[in-house]
N, C-alpha and C positions, 0 to 999 in steps of 0.2 A: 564524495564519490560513492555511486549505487555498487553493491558487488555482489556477484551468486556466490553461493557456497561451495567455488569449484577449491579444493586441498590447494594449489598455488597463491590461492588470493589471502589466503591465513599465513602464511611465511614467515618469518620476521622481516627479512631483509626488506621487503615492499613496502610492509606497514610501518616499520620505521619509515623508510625513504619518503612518505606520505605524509609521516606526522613532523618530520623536519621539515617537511613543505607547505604545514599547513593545509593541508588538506586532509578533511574528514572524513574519513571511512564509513559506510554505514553496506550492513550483512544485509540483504533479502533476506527474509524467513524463510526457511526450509520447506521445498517442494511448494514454490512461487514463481522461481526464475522464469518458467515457459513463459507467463503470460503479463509476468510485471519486465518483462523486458522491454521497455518504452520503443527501444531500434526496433527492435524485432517486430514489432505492433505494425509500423508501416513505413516508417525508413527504408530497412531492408526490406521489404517486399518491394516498396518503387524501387528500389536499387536494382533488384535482381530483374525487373520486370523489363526496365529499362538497360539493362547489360543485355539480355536475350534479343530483346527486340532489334536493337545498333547494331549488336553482332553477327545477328542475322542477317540485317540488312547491308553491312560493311561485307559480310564474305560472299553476299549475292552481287554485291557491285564490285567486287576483285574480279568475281570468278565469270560475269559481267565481260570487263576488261581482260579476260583471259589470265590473269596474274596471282599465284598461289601466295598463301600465308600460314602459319601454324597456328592453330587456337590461342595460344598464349599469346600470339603478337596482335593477335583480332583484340582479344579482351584487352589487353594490355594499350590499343589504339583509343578503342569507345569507355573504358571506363574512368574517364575524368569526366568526360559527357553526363553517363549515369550518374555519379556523383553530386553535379552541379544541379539536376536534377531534382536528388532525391534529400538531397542534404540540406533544403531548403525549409527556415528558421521556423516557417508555420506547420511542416512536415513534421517536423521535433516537437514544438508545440503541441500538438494534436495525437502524436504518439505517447508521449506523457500526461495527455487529459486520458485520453482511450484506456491508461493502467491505473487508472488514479492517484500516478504518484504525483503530479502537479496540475491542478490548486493537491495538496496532499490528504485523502479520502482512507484513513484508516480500519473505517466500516466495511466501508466497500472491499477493502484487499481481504481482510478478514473471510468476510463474507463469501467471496473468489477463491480463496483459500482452502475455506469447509466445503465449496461445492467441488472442489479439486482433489478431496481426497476422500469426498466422498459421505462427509460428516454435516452437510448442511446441505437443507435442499434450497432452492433458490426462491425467494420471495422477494417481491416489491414492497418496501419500508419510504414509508415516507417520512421527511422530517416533520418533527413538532413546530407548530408554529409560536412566536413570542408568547401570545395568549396561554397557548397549551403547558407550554413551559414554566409559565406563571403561576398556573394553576398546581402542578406540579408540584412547587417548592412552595406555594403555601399550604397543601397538604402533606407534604413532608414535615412544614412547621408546627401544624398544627398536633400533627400525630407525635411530635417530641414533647409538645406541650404535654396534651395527656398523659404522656406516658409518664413525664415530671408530674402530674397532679396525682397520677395512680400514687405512685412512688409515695409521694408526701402522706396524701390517705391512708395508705398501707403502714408505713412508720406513725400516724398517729392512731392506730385502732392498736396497734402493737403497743405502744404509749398509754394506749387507755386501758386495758389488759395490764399491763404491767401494775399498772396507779390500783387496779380494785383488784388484783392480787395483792400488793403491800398492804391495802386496807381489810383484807378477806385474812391475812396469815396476823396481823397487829391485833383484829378482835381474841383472834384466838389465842 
């Protein structure tokens, strides 16, 4: 389960009840919530789009009919409607690609993150392709190499100084 960092959601009593349940808690980073909230993304916005719209249209066809309602009974008529709507499986889908929590894009939030508070300015990264990547980690290899061959050199000029210092102090 995704959770913001609202003080209730730290509790015990929940997080117990969670981990008795098997179900895994994971925190948003701090000052993410606005934008990694996958509902918020466009769940709730058809939700809400589609409450306004029904409701409007539900209290023009009362009022229509001549017959009054209070807003709470309006909402409370059309919003299974919005619901069915908005609550639909590729709507979820799509809200969670759009934050990049699902496929799970850690760059990216990161990335969203710094330009949120101000620490990163935004740039288009592309990924490395196989090739690149290859290249990559054999230049990594090879620079360990070296760096083992420096190493070894350095310990035998040290070794060979050593050798014609014990032969430089035995003449004498």
């Amino acid at each position: 389960m995704l959770l913001d960092n609202l003080a209730v959601h730290h509790k015990p009593g929940p997080l117990l009840a969670a981990f008795d349940s098997n179900v895994k808690v994971q925190f948003l980073p701090p000052n993410t919530s606005h934008f990694l909230q996958p509902l918020d993304d466009k769940v709730f916005a058809i939700f809400k789009q589609q409450l306004a719209t029904l409701a409007t249209n539900f209290a023009d066809a009362l009022a229509w009919q001549g017959e009054k309602s209070t807003p709470l009974e309006i909402i409370t008529a059309v919003s299974s409607i919005a619901s069915k709507v908005a609550f639909k499986k590729q709507n979820i889908v799509e809200s969670f690609a759009n934050c990049d929590i699902w496929p799970f894009s850690p760059e990216k939030i990161r990335l969203a993150a710094g330009v949120n508070v101000g620490k990163v300015t935004p740039t288009v990264q592309e990924q490395p392709t196989i090739a690149e990547l290859a290249a990559i980690a054999c230049t990594m290899q090879l620079e360990r190499e070296n760096s083992a061959i420096q190493k070894v050199k350095s310990a035998a000029r040290r070794v060979s100084m050593m050798a014609k210092y014990d032969q430089i102090s035995s003449v004498e």
